[in-house]
N, C-alpha and C positions, 0 to 999 in steps of 0.2 A: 701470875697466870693470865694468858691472852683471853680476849674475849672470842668466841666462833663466829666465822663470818657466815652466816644462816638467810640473811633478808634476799631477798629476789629484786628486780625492777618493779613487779607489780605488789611486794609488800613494801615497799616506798612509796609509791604511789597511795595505797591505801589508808598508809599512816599518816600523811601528811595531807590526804581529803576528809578521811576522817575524823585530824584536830580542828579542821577548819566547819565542817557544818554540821552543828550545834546550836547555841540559841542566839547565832547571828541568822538561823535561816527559822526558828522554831519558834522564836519569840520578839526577837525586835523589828522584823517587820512591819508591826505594827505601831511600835514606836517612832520609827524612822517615817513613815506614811501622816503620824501626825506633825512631824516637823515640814517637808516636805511636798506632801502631796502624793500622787502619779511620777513623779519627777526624781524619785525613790531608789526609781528603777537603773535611771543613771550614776543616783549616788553609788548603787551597788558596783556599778561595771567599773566607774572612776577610782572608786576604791581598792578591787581588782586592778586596779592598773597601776594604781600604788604601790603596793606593793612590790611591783616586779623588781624594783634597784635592790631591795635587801634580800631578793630570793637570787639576784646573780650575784650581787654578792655572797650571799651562804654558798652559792654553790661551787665557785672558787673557790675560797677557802675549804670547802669539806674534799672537794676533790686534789688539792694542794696537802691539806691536812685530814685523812680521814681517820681522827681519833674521839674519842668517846666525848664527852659533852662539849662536844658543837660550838653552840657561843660562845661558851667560859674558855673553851681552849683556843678560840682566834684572840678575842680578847685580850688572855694574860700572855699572849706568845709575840703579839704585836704592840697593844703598851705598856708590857709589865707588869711583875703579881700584883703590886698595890691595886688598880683598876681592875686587875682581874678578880680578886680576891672579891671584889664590890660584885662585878658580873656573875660567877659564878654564884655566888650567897643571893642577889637576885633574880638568877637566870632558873636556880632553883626555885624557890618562893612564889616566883609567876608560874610557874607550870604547875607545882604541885596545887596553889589556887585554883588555877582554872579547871585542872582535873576535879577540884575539891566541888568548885560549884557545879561542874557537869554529873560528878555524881548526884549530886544532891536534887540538879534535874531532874534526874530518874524517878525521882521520888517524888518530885510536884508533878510529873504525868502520871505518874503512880496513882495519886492523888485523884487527878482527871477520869481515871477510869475505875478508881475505888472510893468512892467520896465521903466512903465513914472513915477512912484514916487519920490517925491522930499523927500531928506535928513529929512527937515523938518517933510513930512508925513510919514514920518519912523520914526519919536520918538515919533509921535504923536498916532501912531500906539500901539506904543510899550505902551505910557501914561495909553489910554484908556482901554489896557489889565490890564496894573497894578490896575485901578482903579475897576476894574470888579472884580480881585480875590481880592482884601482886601473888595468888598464889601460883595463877597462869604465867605468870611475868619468872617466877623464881623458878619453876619446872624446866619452860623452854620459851626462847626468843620468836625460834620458830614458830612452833603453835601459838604463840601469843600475834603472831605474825598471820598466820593462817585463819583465824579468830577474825581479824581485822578484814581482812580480804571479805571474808564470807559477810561481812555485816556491813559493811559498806557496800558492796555490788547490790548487795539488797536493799539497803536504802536508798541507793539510786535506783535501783528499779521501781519501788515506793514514787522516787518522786518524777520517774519519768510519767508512769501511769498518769499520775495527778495532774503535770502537765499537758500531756496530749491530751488527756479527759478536760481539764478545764480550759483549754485552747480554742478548742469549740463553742464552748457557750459562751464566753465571754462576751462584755457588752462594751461597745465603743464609748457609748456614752460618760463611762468612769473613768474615762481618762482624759476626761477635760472638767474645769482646764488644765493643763496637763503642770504647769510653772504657777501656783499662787502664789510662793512666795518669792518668785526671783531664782534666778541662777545662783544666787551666796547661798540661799537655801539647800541647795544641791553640794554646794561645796561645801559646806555646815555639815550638812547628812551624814558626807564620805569619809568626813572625819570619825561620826558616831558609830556606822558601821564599820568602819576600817578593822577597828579589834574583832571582826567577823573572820579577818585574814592570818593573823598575825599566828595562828597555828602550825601553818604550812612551811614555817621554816624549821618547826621544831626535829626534826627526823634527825638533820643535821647532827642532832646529839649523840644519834645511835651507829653515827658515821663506820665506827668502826668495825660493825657488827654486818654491813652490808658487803655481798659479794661485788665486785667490778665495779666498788663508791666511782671510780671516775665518770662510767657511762652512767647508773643506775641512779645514782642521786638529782644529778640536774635535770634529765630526763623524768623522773620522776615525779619531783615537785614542778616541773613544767605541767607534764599532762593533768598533773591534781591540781594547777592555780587555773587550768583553762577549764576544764570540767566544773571544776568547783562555782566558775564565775560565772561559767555558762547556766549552769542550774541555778545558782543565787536568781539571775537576772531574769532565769525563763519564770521562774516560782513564784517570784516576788512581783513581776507583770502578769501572771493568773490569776493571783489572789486578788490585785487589782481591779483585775475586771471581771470579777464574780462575787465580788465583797461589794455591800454597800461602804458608801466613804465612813458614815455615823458609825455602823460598827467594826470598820475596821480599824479607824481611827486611834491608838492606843491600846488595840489589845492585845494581851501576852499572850494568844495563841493562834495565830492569825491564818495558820496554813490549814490548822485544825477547823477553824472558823469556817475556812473557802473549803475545806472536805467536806461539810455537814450542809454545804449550799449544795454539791452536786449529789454525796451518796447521804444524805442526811445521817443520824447516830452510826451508822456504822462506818462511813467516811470521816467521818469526827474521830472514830477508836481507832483504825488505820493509821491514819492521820498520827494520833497521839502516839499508836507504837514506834511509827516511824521517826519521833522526837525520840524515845525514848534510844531508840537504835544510836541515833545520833548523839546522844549523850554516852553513850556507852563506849562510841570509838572514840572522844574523844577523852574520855574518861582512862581508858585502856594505855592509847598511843601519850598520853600527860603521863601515865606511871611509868611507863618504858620508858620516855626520855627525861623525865625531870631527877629517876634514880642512878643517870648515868652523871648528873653536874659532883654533886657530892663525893663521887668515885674519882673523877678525874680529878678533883681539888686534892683530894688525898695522893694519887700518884705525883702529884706533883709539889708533894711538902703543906700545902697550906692549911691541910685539915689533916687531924690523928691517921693512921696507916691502919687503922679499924675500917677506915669508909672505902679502899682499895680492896678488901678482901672478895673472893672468887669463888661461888661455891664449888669443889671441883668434880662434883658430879655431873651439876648442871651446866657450867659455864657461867654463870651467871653472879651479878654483885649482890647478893644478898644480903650484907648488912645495910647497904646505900638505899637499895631497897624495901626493907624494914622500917629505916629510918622514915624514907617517905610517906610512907603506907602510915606509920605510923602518926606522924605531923597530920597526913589528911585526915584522919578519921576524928584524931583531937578537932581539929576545924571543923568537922561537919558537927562535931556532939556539940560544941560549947559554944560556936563564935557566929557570927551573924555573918557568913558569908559575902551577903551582898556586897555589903558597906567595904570589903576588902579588894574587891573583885575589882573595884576603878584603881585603885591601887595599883595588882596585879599588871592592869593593864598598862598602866604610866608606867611600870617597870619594864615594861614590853615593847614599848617605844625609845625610853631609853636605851635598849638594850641594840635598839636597832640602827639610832644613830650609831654605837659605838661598834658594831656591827660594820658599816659603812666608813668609817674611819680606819677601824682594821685594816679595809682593803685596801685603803690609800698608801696606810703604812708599810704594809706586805709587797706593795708594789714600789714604791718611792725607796725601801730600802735597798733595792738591788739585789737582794740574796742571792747567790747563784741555785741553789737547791728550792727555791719556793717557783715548784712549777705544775702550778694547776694545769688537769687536763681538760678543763673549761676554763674559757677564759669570760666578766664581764666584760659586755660590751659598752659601748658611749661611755668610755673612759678619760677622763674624771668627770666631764661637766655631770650627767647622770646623778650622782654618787653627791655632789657638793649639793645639787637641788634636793636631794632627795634628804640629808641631815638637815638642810632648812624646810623642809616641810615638816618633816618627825619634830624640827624643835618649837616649830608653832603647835602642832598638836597636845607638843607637852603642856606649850601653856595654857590650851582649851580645857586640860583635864579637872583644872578647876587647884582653891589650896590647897585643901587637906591631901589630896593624891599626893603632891607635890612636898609636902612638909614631911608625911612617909618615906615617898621615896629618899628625901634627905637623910630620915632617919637609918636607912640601909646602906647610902654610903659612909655615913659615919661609923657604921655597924662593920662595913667591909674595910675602913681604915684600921680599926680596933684590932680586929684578928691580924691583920698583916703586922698592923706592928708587934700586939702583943706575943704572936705565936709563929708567923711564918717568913717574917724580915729575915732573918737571923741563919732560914731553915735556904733560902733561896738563893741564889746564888748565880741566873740562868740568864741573859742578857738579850734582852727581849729586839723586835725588831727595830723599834723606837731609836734602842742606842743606837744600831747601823746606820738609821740616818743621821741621829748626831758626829757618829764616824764621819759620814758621806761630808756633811756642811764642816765639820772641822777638821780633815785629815787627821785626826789621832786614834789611834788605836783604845776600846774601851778593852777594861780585863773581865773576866769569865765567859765562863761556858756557851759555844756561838751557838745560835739557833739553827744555822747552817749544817752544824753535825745532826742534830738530832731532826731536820727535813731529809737528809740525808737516807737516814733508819727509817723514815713515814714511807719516802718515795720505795725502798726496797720490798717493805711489806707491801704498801699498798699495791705495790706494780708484780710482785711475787718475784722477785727478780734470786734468781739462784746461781749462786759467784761458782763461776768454770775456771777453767785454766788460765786464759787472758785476763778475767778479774783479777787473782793472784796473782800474775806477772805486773801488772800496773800498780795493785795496791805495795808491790817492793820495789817498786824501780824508782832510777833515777829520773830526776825533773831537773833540768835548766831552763830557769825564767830570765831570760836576756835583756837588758833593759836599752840597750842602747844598739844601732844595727853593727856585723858583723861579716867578715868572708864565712865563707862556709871551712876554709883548709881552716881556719883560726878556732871554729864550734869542734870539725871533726879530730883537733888537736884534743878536746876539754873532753868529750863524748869517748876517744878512746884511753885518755886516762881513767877514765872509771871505768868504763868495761874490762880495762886489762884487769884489775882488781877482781874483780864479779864472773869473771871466766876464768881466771889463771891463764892466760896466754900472754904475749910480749906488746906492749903498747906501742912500739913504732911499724912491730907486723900489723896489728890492725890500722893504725892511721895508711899505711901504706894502699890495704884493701879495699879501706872507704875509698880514697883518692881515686885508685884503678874501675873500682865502683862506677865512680862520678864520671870518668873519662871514655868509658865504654857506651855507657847510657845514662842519660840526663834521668834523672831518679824523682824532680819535680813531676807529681802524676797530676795536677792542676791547679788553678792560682791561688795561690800563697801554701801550697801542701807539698810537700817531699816526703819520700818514704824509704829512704836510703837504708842498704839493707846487704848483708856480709857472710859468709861461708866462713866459721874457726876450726880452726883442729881441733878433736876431742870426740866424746860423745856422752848425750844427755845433756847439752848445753845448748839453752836459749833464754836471751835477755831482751829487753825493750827498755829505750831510751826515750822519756818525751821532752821535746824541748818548743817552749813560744818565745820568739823574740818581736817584742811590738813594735819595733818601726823596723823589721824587716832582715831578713837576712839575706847574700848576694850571691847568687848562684850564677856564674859561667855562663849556661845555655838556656837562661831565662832572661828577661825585662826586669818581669814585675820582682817585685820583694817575697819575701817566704817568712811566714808567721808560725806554722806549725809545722814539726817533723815527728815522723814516727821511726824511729831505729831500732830495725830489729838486728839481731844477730842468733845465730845458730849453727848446731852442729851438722853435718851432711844425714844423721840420723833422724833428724827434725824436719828434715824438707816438708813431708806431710802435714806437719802442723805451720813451720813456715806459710805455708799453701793458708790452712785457716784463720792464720793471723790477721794476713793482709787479706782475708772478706772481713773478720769483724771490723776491721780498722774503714775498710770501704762503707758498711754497712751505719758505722758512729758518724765519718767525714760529709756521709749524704742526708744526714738529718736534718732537716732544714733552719733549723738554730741552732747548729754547732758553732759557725765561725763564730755567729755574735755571741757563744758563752763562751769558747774560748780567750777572745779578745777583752771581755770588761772581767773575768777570774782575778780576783785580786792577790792570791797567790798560791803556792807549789799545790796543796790541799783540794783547793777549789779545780786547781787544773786537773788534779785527779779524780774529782769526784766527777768532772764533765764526761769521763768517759767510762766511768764506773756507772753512770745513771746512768747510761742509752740506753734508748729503746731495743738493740738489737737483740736477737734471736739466740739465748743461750746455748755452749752445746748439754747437751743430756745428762753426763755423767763425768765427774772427777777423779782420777784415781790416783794415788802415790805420785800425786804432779803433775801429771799428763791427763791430757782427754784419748 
C-alpha cells in the first residue's frame, strides 16, 4: 500500500526548520561563545553555508528519487545494499537520537520552569511527549504536518520579538574584541555548531509523502536553511550584546539568559517555552522521518516485510513506527543520552559524505531515467570539497564517536550478509559505471526500470493512447548510416506484419511519400507518415540511427524518425500524434537523451517520460 501524498511547500518548510532549531540555537550558544568569542557569530553563518553542498545534493536526489527514507534510498540505490544496508541502520539511529535527546530537552526546560522536578519526572516527561507524537504520527501525516507548521511560525515569532527587542539595547562594547582567538577559532566553532544544521536534510526521508517533491522539496529546505541561518545569526549576535561575556560564557541557556536581561523572570519563562517549542519540532519531524528508513529497508528486502506494513486506515507505517517510538523511549528511560548524541552526530556526517558521493555516482552513471527536477549546481568541484571537509569533521569528532560508528558499519555488514545478500538482487548505480569504464554488460535488475516507475508517479504521468502505441511498437536502433529506401525497405517489413496489408504497397507509399514532400520536419528529425487501407489501424515506428541516415532533400544526416501509419479513420488522431511527437521533439534534452540511450528500452522510455500534456481519457484503444 502507497503512502498519501499530504505535505504542502510550507509543511516542508516547517519540517526541516524545525529539525534544525533546537539546542544548536537553545543551548550551545553558549558553548560556542566560550570557544570563540563574538566571532561565534560567523561561525554560525559559515556553518550555514556548509551545509549548502549536501542540501543540493538531497535535493536532487529527492526530486530524481522521491521515495520514502531519503538517505537510505539514494545510498543503497547508488552504491549498493551492502553500504546501504550500513546507511540506513544509521540513517535511522541518528534521527531517532536526536529526536531522543530533543525530547528529553523538553524535560530539562521543564525542569527550568519547575525546579522541584525529579530526574525521574523528566524522562517521564520527555516519555509521554514521545508517545503523543507517534500517536500524532500514526493518526495522520497531515496533522502531524499541520502541528509542525503552527509551532514553528510561533517559535519564530518568539524569536523575532527577542530579536528586534534585543537589537535595541545592545551594547557595542561586547563585541570587542570581536577575534580572540583567531580566525582557526571560527573555523573550529563552525565545525561545533554545524550539527546545528544537519536536521534540514532530513525531510528528504518523507519524500514520498510530499505533493509536487519536485518543486516543494528544494524550495523548501532552501527557504528553511536561509530563515533558519538568518535567525541563528540574528539571535546569537543579540544575546551577544546583551549578555555580559562572564556569564555568557558556557552557559546551557544562553537565549534564556539574554531574555531575563531585557524582560527579566518572565523573559527568562518565554524564553524557556520557546526552547521547549523547539524541542518539540524537532522531536516530532525526527519521529516522522526516522520511522520512514526502517520502512524503506523492509520494501526493499534488507529488513523482515513486518517494517513495510501500512496501516490502511491511516496510511501510515505503523509498525516502523512503533518500532521507533519504541527504541526512543528505551533511550530516554535507561541510557545517558548525552554521551550518544556525539555518536549520532558522526553518524550524521557520515552520512553526508556518502550522501555527496551518491550524487556523483547518479550522475557519472548516465542512467537515462535519473532526471532530477533540480539539478546541483558547481558540479563536481562543490561536491569533492565538500566530502573533504565532512571527512575532516569526522576526524574532529574525537575516538570513541568514531570507534561507534565503526561499530555500525560492521553492524550494517552483518545484516547484509547474514540476511539480505541472498534477498537482493537489484544492481545499483555503481555497477553502471563499472559498465560505463568496462563496456560489459553487469546481470540484474537495472535501476533504470524502477526510476522509470519513481519518474511516473512522481510526475503523475497517466499513459493515453500514444503511450500504448510506443510501449508496442517497433524500434530499429541502426548502428551504422543508411539510405532511407534501404530503412523504409526494414520499416515496411514489419508494418506489413502489424497491419495486415502487402509490404511492397507500403514501401511503395513511403517512397511516394518522400517524393511529394521532404518529410524531414528539422535537423536530424523526419516524421514520415502513410494513408493504409483498412479501418481502426494505426502504428508507429521509431527508429535512431547514430551516425546518421541519408535523405535526398536534406544535407545534414537524420538521427530520429517517427513513422506513423494509419487508417483514413484515424486522420483525427493522426492530427494528435504528430502534436505529441512535436511537443516530446521540443523538449530541450530530447536529442542529447535520444543520442547517449543505450538501447531499444531506453529509447522507449525517452519518449514515455516526456513531459507532455497527456490526453484525458482512454477507451478501448482510442482517445
Amino acid at each position: 500500500m502507497k503512502l498519501q501524498k499530504q505535505l504542502t511547500l510550507l509543511d516542508v518548510f516547517a519540517i526541516a526548520a524545525g529539525a534544525m532549531i533546537s539546542s544548536g540555537l537553545f543551548v550551545l550558544p553558549g558553548l560556542a561563545f566560550a570557544q570563540a568569542g563574538p566571532a561565534m557569530i560567523v561561525s554560525y553563518l559559515l556553518a550555514g553555508l556548509l551545509i549548502l553542498p549536501s542540501m543540493f545534493a538531497k535535493a536532487e536526489l529527492a526530486t530524481a528519487m522521491p521515495k520514502a527514507g531519503g538517505t537510505y534510498f539514494y545510498i543503497e540505490r547508488s552504491l549498493g545494499a551492502c553500504i546501504g544496508t550500513f546507511g540506513g541502520i544509521a540513517n535511522w539511529f541518528s534521527m531517532s537520537l536526536k529526536s531522543a535527546f530533543a525530547l528529553v530537552g523538553i524535560g530539562a526546560f521543564a525542569l527550568f520552569l519547575s525546579p522541584h522536578l525529579t530526574e525521574m519526572q523528566v524522562r517521564l516527561i520527555a516519555v509521554a511527549a514521545c508517545l503523543l507524537f507517534t500517536l500524532l504520527n500514526l493518526v495522520s501525516v497531515r496533522e502531524t504536518g499541520r502541528l509542525q507548521v503552527g509551532l514553528v511560525l510561533g517559535l519564530i515569532g518568539i524569536l523575532v520579538v527577542y530579536i528586534g527587542w534585543g537589537f535595541v539595547l545592545t551594547h557595542p562594547d561586547r563585541y570587542t574584541p570581536f577575534l580572540p582567538g583567531g580566525w582557526n577559532r571560527i573555523f573550529s566553532t563552525a565545525g561545533m555548531v554545524f550539527v546545528s544544521y544537519v536536521g534540514l536534510t532530513k525531510v528528504a526521508s518523507i519524500a514520498e509523502e510530499v505533493k509536487n517533491p519536485g518543486r516543494n522539496i528544494p524550495l523548501g529546505m532552501s527557504i528553511a536553511v536561509f530563515v533558519v541561518t538568518l535567525l541563528y545569526v540574528l539571535a546569537v549576535g543579540v544575546t551577544v550584546g546583551i549578555v555580559d561575556k562572564e556569564a555568557l560564557s558556557g552557559s546551557l541557556m544562553p537565549l534564556s539568559l539574554g531574555a531575563s536581561r531585557l524582560y527579566g523572570r518572565t523573559g527568562a519563562v518565554v524564553l524557556a517555552g520557546g526552547a521547549m517549542i523547539a524541542f518539540v519540532t524537532t522531536a516530532n519531524a525526527g519521529i516522522l522521518s526516522a520511522s520512514r528508513s526502517p520502512m524503506a529497508m523492509s520494501r526493499d528486502r534488507l529488513l523482515p516485510h513486518i517494517f513495510s506494513r501500512v496501516n490502511r486506515r491511516y496510511r501510515t507505517p505503523h509498525v516502523s513506527l512503533f518500532f521507533t517510538s519504541g527504541f526512543m523511549v528505551l533511550t530516554i528511560l535507561f541510557l545517558d543520552i548525552e554521551d550518544l548524541v556525539k555518536t549520532a552526530s558522526t553518524l550524521n556526517i557520515l552520512l553526508f559524505v556518502l550522501v555527496n558521493i551518491a550524487l556523483v555516482i547518479m550522475r557519472e552513471s548516465k542512467i537515462q531515467n535519473y532526471r532530477p527536477t533540480f539539478v546541483a549546481p558547481l558540479y563536481p568541484g562543490l561536491y569533492f570539497l565538500s566530502i573533504l571537509f565532512y571527512g575532516f569533521l569526522l576526524v574532529e569528532m574525537g575516538r570513541i564517536p568514531l570507534m561507534i560508528t565503526g561499530g555500525f558499519v560492521v553492524l550494517g555488514g552483518l545484516v547484509y550478509v547474514t540476511y539480505a545478500r541472498k534477498r537482493v538482487l537489484r544492481k545499483s548505480a555503481m555497477m553502471h559505471v563499472v559498465e560505463r569504464i568496462t563496456a560489459k554488460e553487469l546481470h540484474g535488475p537495472t535501476l533504470g526500470k524502477e526510476l522509470k516507475e519513481i519518474i511516473i508517479e512522481r510526475d503523475e504521468i497517466s499513459e493515453d493512447r500514444f503511450d500504448q502505441l510506443v510501449k508496442r511498437c517497433a524500434i530499429l536502433d541502426l548502428p551504422e548510416p543508411l539510405l532511407i529506401e534501404d530503412v523504409f525497405r526494414q520499416i515496411s517489413s514489419i508494418l506489413a506484419v502489424r497491419l495486415g496489408v502487402e509490404e511492397e504497397m507500403l514501401y511503395e507509399r513511403f517512397m511516394e511519400r518522400e517524393r511529394q514532400s521532404c518529410t524531414v520536419v528539422k535537423a536530424g528529425l523526419a516524421i514520415p507518415h502513410v494513408i493504409v487501407p483498412g479501418e481502426g489501424k494505426f502504428e508507429i515506428v521509431l527508429v535512431r540511427c547514430r551516425k546518421g541516415l541519408s535523405f535526398s532533400c536534406v544535407a545534414e544526416p537524420v538521427h530520429a524518425l517517427f513513422v506513423l501509419t494509419g487508417s483514413v479513420d484515424e486522420r483525427n488522431y493522426h492530427l494528435r500524434a504528430l502534436m505529441a511527437i512535436a511537443h516530446i521533439v521540443h523538449e530541450a534534452d530530447f536529442e542529447a537523451r535520444w543520442k547517449v540511450a543505450r538501447n531499444e528500452e531506453e529509447l522507449r522510455d525517452v519518449i514515455l517520460l516526456s513531459s507532455r500534456k497527456r490526453d484525458s481519457a482512454v477507451s478501448d484503444g482510442k482517445v
